[in-house]
C-alpha positions in Angstrom: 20.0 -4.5 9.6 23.4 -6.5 9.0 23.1 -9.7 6.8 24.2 -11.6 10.3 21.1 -10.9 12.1 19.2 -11.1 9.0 20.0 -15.0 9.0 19.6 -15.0 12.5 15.5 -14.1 11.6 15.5 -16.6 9.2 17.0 -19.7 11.2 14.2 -18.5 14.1 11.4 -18.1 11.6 12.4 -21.9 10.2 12.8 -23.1 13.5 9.1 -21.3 14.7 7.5 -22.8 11.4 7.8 -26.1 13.4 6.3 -24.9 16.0 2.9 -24.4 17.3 4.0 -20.6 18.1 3.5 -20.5 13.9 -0.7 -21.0 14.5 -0.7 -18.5 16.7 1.5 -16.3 14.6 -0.2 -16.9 11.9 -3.7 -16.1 13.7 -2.0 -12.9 15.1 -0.9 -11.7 11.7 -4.2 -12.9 10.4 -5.7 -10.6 12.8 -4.2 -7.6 11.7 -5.1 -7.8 8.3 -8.2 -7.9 9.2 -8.3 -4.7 11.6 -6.6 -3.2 8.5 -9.1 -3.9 6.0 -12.0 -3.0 8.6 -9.8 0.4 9.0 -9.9 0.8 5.3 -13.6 0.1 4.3 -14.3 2.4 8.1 -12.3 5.2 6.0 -14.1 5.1 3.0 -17.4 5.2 4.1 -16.6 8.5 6.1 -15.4 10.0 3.2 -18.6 8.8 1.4 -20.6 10.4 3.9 -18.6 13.5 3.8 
């Protein structure tokens, strides 16, 4: 990734932080980590029933 569109991502991201788009964002991301840690914990106990 050039350092051009790298600012590019950053002058969006500031502009989105004013947004309301960033609440949903933030849910969305918020989300994910979630389903991750679910994934993870899911994982383990397989491999403690195993």
């Amino acid at each position: 990734m050039s350092i051009s569109s790298f600012r590019r991502i950053m002058i969006a991201y500031d502009r989105m932080r004013n947004d309301s788009h960033t609440v949903f964002l933030g849910a969305f991301f918020l989300k994910g980590n979630i389903v991750f840690h679910y994934r993870m914990v899911y994982t383990r106990f397989i491999l403690k029933i195993e």
